[in-house]
C-alpha positions in Angstrom: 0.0 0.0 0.0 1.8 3.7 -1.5 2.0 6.1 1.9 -0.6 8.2 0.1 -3.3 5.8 0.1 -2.3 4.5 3.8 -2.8 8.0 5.0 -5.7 8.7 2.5 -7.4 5.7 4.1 -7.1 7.0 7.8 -7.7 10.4 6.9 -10.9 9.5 5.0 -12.0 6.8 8.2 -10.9 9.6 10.6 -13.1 12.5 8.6 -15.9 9.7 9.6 -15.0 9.9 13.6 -14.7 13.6 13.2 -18.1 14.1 11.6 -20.3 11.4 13.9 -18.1 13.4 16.8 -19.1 16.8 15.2 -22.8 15.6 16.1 -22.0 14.2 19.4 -20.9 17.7 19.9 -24.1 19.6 18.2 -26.6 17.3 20.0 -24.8 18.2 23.8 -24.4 21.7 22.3 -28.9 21.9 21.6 -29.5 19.7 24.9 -27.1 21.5 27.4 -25.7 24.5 26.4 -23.0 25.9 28.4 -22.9 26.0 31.6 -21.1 25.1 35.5 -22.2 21.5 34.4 -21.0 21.2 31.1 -18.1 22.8 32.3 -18.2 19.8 35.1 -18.1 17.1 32.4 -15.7 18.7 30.1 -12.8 18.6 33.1 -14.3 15.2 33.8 -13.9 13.7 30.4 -10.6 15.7 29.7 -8.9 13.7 32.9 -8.7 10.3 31.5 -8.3 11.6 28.2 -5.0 14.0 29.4 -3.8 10.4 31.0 -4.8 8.2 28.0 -2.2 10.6 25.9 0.2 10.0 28.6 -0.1 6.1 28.9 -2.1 5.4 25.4 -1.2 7.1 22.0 1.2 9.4 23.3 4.2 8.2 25.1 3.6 4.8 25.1 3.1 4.6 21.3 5.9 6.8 20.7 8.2 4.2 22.5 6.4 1.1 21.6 6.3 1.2 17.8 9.8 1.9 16.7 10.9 -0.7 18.8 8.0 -3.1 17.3 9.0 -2.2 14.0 12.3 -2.6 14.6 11.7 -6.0 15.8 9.3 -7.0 12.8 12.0 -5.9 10.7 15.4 -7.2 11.9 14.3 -10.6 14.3 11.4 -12.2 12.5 7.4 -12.9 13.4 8.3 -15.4 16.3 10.4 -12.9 19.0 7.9 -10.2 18.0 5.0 -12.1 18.9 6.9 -12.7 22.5 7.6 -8.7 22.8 3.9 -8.5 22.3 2.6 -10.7 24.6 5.2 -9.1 27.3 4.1 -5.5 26.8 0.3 -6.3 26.7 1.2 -8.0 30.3 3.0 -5.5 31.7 0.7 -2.9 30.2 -2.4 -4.0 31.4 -1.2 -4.7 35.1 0.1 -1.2 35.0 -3.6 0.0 33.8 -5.3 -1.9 36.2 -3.1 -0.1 39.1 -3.5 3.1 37.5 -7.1 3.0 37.1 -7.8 2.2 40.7 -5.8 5.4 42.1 -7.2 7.4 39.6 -11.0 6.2 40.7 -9.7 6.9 44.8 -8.2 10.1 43.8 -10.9 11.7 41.8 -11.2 14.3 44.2 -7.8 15.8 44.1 -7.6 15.6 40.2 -10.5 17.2 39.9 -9.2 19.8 41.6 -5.7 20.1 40.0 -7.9 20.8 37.0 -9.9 23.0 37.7 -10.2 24.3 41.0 -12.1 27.6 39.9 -15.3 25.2 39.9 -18.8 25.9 42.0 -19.3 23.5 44.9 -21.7 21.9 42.8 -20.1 21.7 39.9 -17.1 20.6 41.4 -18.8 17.3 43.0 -20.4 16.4 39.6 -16.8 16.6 38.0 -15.4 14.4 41.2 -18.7 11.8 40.3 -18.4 12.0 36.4 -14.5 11.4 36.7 -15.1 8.6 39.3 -17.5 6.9 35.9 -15.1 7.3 33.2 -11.7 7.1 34.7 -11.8 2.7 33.8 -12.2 4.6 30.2 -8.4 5.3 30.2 -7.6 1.7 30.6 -9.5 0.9 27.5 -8.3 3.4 25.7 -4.1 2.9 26.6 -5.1 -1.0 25.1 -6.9 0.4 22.0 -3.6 2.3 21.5 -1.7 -0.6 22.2 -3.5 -2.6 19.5 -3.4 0.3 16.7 0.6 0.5 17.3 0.4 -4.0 16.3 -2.3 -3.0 13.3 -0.6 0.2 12.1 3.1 -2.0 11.8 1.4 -4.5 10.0 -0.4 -1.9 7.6 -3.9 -2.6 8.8 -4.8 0.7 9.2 -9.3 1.0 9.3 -10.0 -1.1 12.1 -7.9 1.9 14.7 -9.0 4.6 12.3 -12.6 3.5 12.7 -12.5 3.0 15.8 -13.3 6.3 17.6 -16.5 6.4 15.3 -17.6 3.7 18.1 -16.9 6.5 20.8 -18.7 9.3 18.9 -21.9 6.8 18.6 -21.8 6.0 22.0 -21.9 9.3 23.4 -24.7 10.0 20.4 -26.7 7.7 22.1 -25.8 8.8 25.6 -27.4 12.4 24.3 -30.1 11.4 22.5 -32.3 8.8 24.6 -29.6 8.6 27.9 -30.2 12.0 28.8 -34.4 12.2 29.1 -34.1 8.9 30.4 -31.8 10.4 33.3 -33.9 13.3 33.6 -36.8 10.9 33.9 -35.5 8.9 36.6 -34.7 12.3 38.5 -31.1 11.9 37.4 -29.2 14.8 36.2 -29.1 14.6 32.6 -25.7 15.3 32.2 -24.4 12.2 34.0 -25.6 10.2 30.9 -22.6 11.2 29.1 -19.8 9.9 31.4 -22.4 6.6 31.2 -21.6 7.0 27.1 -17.7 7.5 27.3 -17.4 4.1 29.3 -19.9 2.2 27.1 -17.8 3.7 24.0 -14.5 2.6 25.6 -15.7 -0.8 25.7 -16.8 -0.7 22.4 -13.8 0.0 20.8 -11.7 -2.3 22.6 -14.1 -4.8 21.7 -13.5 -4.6 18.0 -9.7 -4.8 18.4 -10.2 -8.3 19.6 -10.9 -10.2 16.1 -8.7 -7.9 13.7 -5.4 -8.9 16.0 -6.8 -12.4 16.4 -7.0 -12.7 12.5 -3.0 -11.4 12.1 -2.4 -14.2 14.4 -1.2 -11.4 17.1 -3.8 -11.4 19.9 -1.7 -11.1 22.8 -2.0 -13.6 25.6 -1.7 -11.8 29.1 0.1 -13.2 31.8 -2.4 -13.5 35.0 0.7 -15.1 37.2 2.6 -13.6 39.3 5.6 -15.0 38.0 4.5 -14.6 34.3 4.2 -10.9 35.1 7.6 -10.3 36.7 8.7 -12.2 33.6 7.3 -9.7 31.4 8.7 -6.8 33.5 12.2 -8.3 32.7 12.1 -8.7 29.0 14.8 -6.5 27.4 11.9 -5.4 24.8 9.8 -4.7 27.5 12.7 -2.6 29.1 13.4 -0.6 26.1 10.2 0.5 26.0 10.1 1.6 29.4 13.6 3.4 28.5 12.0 5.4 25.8 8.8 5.9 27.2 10.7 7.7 30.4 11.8 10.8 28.5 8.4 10.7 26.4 6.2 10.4 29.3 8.0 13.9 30.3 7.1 15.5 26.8 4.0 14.3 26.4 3.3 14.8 30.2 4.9 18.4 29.0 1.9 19.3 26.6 -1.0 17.8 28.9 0.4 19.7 31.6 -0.2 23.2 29.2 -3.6 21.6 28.8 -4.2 21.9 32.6 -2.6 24.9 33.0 -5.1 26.1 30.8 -7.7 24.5 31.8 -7.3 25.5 35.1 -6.6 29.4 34.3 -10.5 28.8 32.2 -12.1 28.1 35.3 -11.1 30.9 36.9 -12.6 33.1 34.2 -15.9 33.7 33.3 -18.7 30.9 33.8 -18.8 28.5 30.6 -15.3 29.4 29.7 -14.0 25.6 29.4 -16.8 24.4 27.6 -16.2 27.2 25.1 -12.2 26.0 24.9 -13.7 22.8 24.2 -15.7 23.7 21.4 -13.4 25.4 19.9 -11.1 22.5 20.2 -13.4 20.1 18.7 -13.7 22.0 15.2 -9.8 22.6 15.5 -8.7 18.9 15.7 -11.0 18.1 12.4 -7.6 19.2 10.4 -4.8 18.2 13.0 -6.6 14.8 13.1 -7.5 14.5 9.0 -3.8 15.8 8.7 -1.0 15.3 10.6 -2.7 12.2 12.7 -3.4 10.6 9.7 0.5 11.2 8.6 1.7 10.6 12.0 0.2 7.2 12.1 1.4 6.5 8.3 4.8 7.6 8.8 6.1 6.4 12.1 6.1 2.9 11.4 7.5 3.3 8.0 10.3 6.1 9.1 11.2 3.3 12.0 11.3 0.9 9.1 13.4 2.9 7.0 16.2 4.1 9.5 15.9 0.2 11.1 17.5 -0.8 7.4 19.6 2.3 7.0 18.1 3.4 4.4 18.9 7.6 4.6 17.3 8.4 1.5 14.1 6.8 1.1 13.7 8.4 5.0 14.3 12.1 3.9 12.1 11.4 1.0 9.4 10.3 3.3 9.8 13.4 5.8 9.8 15.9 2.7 6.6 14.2 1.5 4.6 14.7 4.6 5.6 18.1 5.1 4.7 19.4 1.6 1.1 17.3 2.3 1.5 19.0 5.6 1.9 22.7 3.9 -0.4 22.1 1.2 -3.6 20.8 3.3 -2.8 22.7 6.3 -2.5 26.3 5.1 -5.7 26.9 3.6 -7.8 25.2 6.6 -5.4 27.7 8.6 -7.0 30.7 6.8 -10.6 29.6 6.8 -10.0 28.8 10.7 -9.0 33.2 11.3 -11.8 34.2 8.2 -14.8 32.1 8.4 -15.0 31.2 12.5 -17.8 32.7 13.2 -19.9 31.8 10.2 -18.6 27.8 10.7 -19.3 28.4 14.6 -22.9 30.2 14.0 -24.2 27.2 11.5 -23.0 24.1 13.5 -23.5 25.2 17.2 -26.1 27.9 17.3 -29.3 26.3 18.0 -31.0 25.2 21.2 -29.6 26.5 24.3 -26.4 27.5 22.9 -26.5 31.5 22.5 -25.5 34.5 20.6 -22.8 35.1 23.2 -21.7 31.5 22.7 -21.6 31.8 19.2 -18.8 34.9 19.3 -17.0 33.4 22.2 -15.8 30.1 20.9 -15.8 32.1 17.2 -12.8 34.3 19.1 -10.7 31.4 20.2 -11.4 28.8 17.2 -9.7 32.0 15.1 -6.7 32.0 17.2 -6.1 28.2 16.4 -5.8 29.2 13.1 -2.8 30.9 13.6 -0.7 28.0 14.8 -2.8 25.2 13.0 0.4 25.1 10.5 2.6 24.6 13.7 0.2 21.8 15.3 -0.3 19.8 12.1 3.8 19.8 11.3 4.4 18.4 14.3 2.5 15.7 14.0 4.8 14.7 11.4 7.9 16.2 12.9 7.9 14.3 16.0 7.8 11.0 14.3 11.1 11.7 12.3 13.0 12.0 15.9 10.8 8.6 17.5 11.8 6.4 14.5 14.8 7.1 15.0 14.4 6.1 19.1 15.8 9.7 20.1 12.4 11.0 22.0 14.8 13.2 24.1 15.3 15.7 21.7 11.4 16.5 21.2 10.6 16.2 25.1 13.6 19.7 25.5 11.8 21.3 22.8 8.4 20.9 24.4 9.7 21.8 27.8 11.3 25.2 26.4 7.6 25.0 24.1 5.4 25.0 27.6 7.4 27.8 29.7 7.1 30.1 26.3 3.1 28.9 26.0 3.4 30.2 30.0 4.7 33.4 29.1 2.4 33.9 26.8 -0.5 33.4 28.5 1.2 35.6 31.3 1.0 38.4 28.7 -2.2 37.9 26.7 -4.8 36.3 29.3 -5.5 39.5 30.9 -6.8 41.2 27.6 -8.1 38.3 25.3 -9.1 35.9 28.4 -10.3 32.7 27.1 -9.3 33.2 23.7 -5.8 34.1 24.9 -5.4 30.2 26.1 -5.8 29.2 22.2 -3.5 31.5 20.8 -1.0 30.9 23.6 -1.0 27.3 22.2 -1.1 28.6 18.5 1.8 30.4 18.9 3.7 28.1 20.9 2.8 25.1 18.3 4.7 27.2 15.3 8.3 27.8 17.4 7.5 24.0 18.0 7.4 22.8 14.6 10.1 25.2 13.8 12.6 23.8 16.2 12.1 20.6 15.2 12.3 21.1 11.6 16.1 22.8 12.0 17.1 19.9 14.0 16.0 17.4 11.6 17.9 19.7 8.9 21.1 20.0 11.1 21.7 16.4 12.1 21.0 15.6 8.8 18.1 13.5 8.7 15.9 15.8 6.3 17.3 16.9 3.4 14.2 19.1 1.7 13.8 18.3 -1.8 14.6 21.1 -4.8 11.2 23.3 -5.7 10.3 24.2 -2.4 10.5 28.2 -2.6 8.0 27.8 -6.1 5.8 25.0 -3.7 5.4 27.9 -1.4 4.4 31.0 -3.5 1.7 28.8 -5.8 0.3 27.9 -2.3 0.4 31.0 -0.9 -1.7 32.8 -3.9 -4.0 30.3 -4.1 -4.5 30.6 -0.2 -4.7 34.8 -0.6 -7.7 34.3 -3.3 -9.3 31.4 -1.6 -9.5 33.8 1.9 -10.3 36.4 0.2 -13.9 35.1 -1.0 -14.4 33.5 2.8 -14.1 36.8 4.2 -16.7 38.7 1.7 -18.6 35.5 2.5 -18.2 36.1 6.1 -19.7 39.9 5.9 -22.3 39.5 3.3 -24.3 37.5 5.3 -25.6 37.6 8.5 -24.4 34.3 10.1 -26.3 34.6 14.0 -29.1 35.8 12.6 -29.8 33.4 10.2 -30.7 30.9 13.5 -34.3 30.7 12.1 -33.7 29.7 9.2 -30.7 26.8 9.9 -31.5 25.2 6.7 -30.9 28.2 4.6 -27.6 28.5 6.8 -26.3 25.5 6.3 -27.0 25.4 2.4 -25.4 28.8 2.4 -22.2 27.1 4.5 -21.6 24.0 2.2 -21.6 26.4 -1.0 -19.1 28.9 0.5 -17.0 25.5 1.5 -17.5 24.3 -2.0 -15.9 27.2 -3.3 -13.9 27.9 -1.2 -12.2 24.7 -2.5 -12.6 24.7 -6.2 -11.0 28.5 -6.0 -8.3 26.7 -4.2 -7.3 23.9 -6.2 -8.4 25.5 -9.0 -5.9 28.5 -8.6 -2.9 26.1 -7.9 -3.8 23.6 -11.0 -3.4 27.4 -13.0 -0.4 27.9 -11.3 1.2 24.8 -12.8 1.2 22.8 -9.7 1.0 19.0 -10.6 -1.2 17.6 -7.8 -1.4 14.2 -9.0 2.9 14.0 -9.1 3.2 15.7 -5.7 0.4 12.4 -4.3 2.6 10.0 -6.2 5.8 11.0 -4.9 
């Protein structure tokens, strides 16, 4: 399978997760609006999820894979099975201990969060945490499964996955939340009922695609099969690299709670309107550089495991020109069209005018880093493949105290909106840092044409923003809530062209779309 139709195939499956999420989100948008309670869930549901990148997809993937690949690659089908079946054991224990002190110590997360919380809203986030905190060990195994599928270039099943999350917590919304309110419950608690249920879910479907490669893992329940496990060297290079990613990785979720917390200490409803505005902002990071992350990693480790220099440069310089192509306009329509994107998919039920220009404010100021977040989805990778995660966790620590200072400087006058563009700007100096070390060590070697590349995307990006912002001010976006039909038809043409004035102005530049997919 070419790398473009890999990441074509996760992007396209992921687009599905993002758009059954995108009305999980509308649905808890018309039914709760925004509020101490949504608030209450959001810091709830963000716990296990900050812990899940920890443990899951972030530092434990980033230190699993390249050693799995490496293993697939250079000591056959038979050792890797037994590094399999040693992490899974050693995993899961770990899960199961982490899950229980999590459940105990609801309280005090809750509080590390967001402390700024109402006395009642503070003891639904303690209860909704207490529901879904089993949620991260689900997830960290869902993760560990992908990393097995991913290697072995089965990518739908963990790009589908999430869709079983998103239907879930449809569900939850839909008939879980009058049920609750029925049974004198308060309705909101039927979404922490709908993370778990999803959790389960997609576990569940793991089971038979790793059972068909012949790679289910068998988990030692023994004491002395466990302390087995502990000692395989596999098992202990993991742990190796995982140490120094767990701190970068830790690193970023830690900016998340900063932020998180500094939200709760601001106006009423100001988390849940971070949250929305990072819900529309991951459609492109996730599309994107997930997509090209989840490609590329195994393939990079693959590459550098046979020493092949080359074909790994080649690789890097591919993504990023995907990266730059796909990224930069979504960048623009993010800082031009907010508000009318914001207006037509929120702003119905009991989410408000006000709502509508709040989260419009700080889903703009993503768009001025979403270059930088994107990139470094495929940066990252080209340091993990080669096993140096150190390098990327001293960026991100030097990244956070800058995000820090930033915030420092701009929370006072933008307030909630100041949290995303602390992160916006602090993603760009990111993805910068990274890309000069790749270039200094030698690893990345950009390919000849870059310079033309950039000014036929960057015209095509000036005319293509320019007719979302006369879109933006021609028509009144709030008002148009009566008539959310209309607004929506008026939404998918200004999308519509929005693309075809796009494309269409780099195919009449000269660009060669179909070469640039191919390389």
């Amino acid at each position: 399978m070419s790398l473009f139709k890999a990441a074509s195939t996760v992007s396209l499956l992921t687009l599905v997760s993002r758009v059954t999420g995108l009305v999980r989100d509308l649905l808890m948008a018309s039914a709760f609006g925004v509020s101490g309670l949504t608030d209450a869930f959001n810091v709830a549901f963000r716990i296990p999820n900050l812990l899940r990148r920890l443990f899951g997809e972030g530092a434990f993937s980033q230190a699993f894979v390249p050693v799995l690949a490496a293993s697939k690659a250079l000591d056959g089908d038979a050792a890797t099975k037994v590094l399999i079946d040693d992490v899974a054991t050693a995993l899961t224990w770990a899960l199961l201990a982490t899950c229980v002190v999590g459940i105990v110590a609801a309280p005090l997360l809750v509080w590390a969060l967001a402390s700024g919380l109402d006395a009642r809203s503070f003891d639904a986030g303690v209860l909704m945490t207490r529901w879904m905190f089993p949620y991260i060990g689900c997830m960290s195994l869902v993760a560990f499964s992908a990393g097995i599928l991913n290697t072995w270039k089965h990518f739908a099943v963990p790009a589908a996955t999430p869709v079983l999350l998103n239907v879930a917590m449809i569900g939850a919304a839909w008939l879980g939340a009058p049920w609750f309110a029925r049974m004198g419950i308060e309705p909101i608690y039927a979404m922490a009922a709908g993370v778990m249920l999803g959790g389960i879910l997609q576990l569940g479907v793991q089971i038979p695609a790793l059972r068909r490669l012949g790679l289910l893992p068998r988990i030692g329940l023994t004491w002395g099969r466990v302390r087995a496990a502990w000692r395989d060297a596999g098992v202990r290079q993991v742990l190796t690299l995982m140490l120094p990613a767990l701190l970068g990785v830790g690193v970023a979720q830690l900016s998340l709670l900063i932020n998180t917390q500094i939200a709760s200490h601001l106006a009423a409803g100001s988390v849940t309107w971070v949250w929305y505005a990072d819900r529309l902002m991951e459609f492109p990071t996730a599309l994107l550089g997930v997509a090209l992350g989840v490609v590329l990693t195994p393939q990079l480790a693959a590459a550098r495991a046979s020493g092949d220099a080359a074909r790994y440069s080649q690789m890097l310089d591919w993504g990023l020109r995907l990266v730059v192509l796909l990224a930069l306009p979504c960048a623009a329509a993010l800082l031009a069209f907010a508000t009318p994107l914001i207006a037509t998919l929120f702003h119905r039920g009991a989410f408000s005018d006000n709502d509508v220009g709040q989260v419009s404010v700080a889903l703009a100021c993503y768009g001025i880093g979403l270059l930088g977040l994107v990139a470094v989805k495929v940066l990252a990778p080209g340091y993990y493949a080669s096993l140096d995660i150190r390098t990327p966790v001293k960026i991100a620590i030097g990244v956070l105290v800058l995000t820090q200072v930033f915030n420092l400087i701009l929370v006072p006058h933008l307030r909630h909106a100041a949290l995303t563009l602390s992160i916006s700007l602090g993603a760009l100096v990111n993805a910068l840092w990274l890309l000069i070390g790749l270039i200094r060590r030698g690893s990345y070697r950009p390919q000849p044409g870059w310079p033309v590349f950039a000014a036929q995307l960057i015209g095509a990006t000036a005319l293509m923003t320019a007719f979302l912002l006369w879109g933006a001010e021609r028509f009144d976006w709030v008002a148009l809530r009566a008539h959310s039909g209309m607004r929506m038809g008026l939404l998918a043409a200004m999308i519509l062209g929005a693309v075809l004035i796009y494309f269409g102005a780099l195919l009449a530049s000269g660009l060669k779309l179909r070469q640039l997919l191919r390389r």
